[in-house]
C-alpha positions, -999 to +999 in steps of 0.1 A: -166-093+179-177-071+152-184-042+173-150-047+190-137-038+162-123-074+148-109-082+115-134-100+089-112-132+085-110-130+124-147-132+125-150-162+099-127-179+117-149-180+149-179-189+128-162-219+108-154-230+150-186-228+162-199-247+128-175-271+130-182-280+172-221-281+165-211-306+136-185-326+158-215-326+184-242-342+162-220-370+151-222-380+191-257-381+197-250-400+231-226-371+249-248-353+272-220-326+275-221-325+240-252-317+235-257-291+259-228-274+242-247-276+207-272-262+223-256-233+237-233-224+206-266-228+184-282-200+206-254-179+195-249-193+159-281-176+149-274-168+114-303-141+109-292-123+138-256-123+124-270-108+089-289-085+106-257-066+128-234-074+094-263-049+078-260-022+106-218-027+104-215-028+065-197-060+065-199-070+031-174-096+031-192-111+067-221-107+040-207-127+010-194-153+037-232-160+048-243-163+013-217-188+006-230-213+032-254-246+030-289-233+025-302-255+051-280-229+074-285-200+061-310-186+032-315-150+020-351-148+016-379-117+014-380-115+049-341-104+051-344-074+025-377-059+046-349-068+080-326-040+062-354-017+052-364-018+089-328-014+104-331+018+076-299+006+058-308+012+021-276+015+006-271-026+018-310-029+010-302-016-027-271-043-029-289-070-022-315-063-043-293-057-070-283-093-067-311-108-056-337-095-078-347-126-092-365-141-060-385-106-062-399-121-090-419-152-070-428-129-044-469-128-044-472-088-028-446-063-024-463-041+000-443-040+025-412-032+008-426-008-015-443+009+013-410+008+035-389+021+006-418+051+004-414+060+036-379+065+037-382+095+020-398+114+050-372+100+071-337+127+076-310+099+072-296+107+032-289+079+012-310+092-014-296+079-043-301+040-033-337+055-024-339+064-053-328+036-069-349+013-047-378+031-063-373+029-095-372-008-090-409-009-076-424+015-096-440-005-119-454-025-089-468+007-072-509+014-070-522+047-070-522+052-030-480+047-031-477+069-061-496+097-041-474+090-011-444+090-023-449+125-041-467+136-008-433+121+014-407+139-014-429+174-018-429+177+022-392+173+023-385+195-008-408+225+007-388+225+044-364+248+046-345+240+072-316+211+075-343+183+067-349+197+034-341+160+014-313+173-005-290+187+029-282+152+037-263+139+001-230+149-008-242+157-046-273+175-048-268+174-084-273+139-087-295+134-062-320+162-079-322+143-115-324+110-100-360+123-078-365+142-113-365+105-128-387+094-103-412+117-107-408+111-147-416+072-143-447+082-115-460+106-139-456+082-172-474+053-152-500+084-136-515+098-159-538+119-133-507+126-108-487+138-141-492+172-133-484+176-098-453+153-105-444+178-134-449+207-110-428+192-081-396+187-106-401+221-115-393+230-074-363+205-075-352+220-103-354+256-089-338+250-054-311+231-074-305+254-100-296+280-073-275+255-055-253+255-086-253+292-094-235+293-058-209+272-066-176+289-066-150+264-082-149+246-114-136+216-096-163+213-069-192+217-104-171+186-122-176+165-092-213+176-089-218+168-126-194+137-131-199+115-104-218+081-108-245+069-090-253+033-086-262+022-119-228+040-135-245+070-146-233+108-138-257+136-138-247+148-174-264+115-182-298+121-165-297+157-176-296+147-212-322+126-210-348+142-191-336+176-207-334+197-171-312+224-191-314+244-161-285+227-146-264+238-171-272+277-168-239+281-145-207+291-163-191+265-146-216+238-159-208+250-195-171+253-188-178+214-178-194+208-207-170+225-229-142+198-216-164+169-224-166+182-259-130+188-266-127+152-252-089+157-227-104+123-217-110+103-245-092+116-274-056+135-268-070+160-295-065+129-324-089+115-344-076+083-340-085+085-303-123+076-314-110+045-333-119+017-314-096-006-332-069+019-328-075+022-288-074-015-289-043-020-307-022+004-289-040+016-258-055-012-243-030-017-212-045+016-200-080+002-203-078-025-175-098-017-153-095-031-113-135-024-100-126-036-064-102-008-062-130+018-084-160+008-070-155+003-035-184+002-010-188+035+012-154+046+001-149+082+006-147+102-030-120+114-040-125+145-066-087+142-083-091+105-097-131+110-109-124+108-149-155+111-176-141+086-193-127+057-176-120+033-206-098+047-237-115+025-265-156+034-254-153+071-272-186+078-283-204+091-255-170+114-241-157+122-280-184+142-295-162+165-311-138+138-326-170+119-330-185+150-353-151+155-374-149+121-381-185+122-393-178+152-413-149+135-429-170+104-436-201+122-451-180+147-475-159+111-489-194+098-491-205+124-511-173+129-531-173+089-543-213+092-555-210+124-571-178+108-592-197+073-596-227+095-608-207+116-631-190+081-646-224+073-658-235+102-666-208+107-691-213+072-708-245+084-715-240+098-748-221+068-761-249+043-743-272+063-767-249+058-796-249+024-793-289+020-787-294+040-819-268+017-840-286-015-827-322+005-834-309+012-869-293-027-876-327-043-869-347-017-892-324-027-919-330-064-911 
């Protein structure tokens, strides 16, 4: 049904059936005909085979219908997340992990997975930023052989310069560039002896990508490439910050980006009051609801005209820097104004403080 092209209720309709004639056949143990049709549906009810084609189809809500049933029917277990490593579906792989990651926790070796996930990077099928994510997970899990692999896998991809270079296949090689940048960081922090050739392969990234942005001819195409979120909510102005890859931000179109974010259209309306939380709460907060079903939906297409830097009115201080540095300014000089007056209070009581010492001095010489 699903590859017919059937609705998701439609589907979880036949399911609940088939559940519900295996169940109506078990309480009649004694119907032959019965029986053999438990048999038969129970061929077809096979639950891991279900997951396994609602992981090639995307179905999430077929997805989050199998994890709502009795364990004793259906489980998500190790085995599942290497099922869609194999079928090569890492954005669902990176999902589940996300919500699963707990039961990574009792599993005794990782190899598999880790070595799965590694491998996809020699592979020409995108998806590089759950990759990448999917990495970043293991890391700390990795032995020296992976390490060496996965730099071996990403320096092979980087150096072809045809269409399977590993940055053709991604709609933002932007973000897609400082997230393998952050990958090599964490290989090279946990490596000390593969720091070097990690250090050298960012500098390659960096220069391919670098030119990739000098070539971009519209300031509207360079916000997408520098304001779109990967899957952990962060955009590339984010990851360029941290890992200081200034080179992305050479372009006059980056700085022109830049220049936005700093006179804050998003977040402050050109007020000060715009990086008062209290005052975004108070009188802004209707425009701060925030519907993730209809922002964050899975493998929906991106659409450039609705991708804001700041998506909630009150969180100001990472989008307001320059409402954030006047009202600093304005803080530090009434600082400054209230000591130097409380200092120059005492300081002019100081002569009668002294007349008063010398009186008391004087009374108790006289005594």
């Amino acid at each position: 049904m699903v590859e017919k092209g059937h609705k998701s209720h439609e589907v979880i309709q036949l399911i609940s059936l088939m559940q519900n004639k295996v169940e109506m056949a078990k309480a009649k143990p004694d119907d032959a005909d019965s029986q053999d049709e438990t048999l038969y549906i129970q061929d077809d009810l096979d639950y891991r085979e279900l997951f396994a084609i609602f992981i090639v189809k995307r179905k999430l809500t077929l997805l989050r219908y199998l994890f709502t049933l009795d364990e004793k029917d259906f489980k998500f277990d190790y085995e599942l997340f290497l099922k869609a490593l194999e079928l090569e579906a890492y954005d669902m792989a990176a999902l589940l992990y996300k919500e699963f990651f707990r039961l990574f926790r009792d599993v005794e070796s990782l190899e598999q997975a880790i070595t799965s996930v590694i491998s996809s990077f020699s592979k020409n099928n995108g998806m590089l930023d759950y990759k990448c994510y999917l990495v970043r997970q293991f890391t700390e899990k990795m032995l020296l052989r992976h390490a060496k692999m996965f730099l071996d896998n990403v320096q092979a991809k980087v150096k072809n310069q045809s269409k399977q270079n590993i940055l053709v296949l991604n709609t933002n090689p932007v973000k897609c560039s400082c997230l393998l940048i952050e990958n090599l960081d964490d290989i090279g922090t946990k490596f000390s002896q593969l720091k070097t050739r990690a250090d050298t392969l960012r500098e390659e990234i960096t220069e391919i990508t670098r030119q990739y942005m000098h070539k971009v001819e519209q300031e509207y195409e360079m916000k997408y490439l520098l304001l779109e979120k990967d899957f952990e909510n962060r955009d590339a102005l984010d990851l360029i910050t941290t890992y200081s890859i200034e080179a992305f931000l050479e372009s006059q179109f980056a700085e022109n980006v830049v220049q936005e974010i700093w006179r804050s259209p998003y977040a402050t309306f050109d007020s000060i009051l715009g990086a008062s939380t209290n005052h975004m709460l108070t009188f802004h907060y209707w425009h701060c609801i925030k519907d993730l079903e209809y922002e964050k939906p899975f493998l929906q297409m991106k659409d450039v005209s609705k991708i804001e830097a700041h998506p909630m009115q009150f969180t100001v201080w990472r989008y307001s820097p320059k409402a954030r540095t006047l009202i600093e300014f304005i803080v530090t000089v009434a600082f400054a104004i209230t000591v130097h007056r409380q200092c120059q209070s005492f300081f002019s009581q100081i002569p009668a403080i002294e007349e008063y010492v010398a009186s008391i001095t004087v009374q108790e010489t006289l005594l």
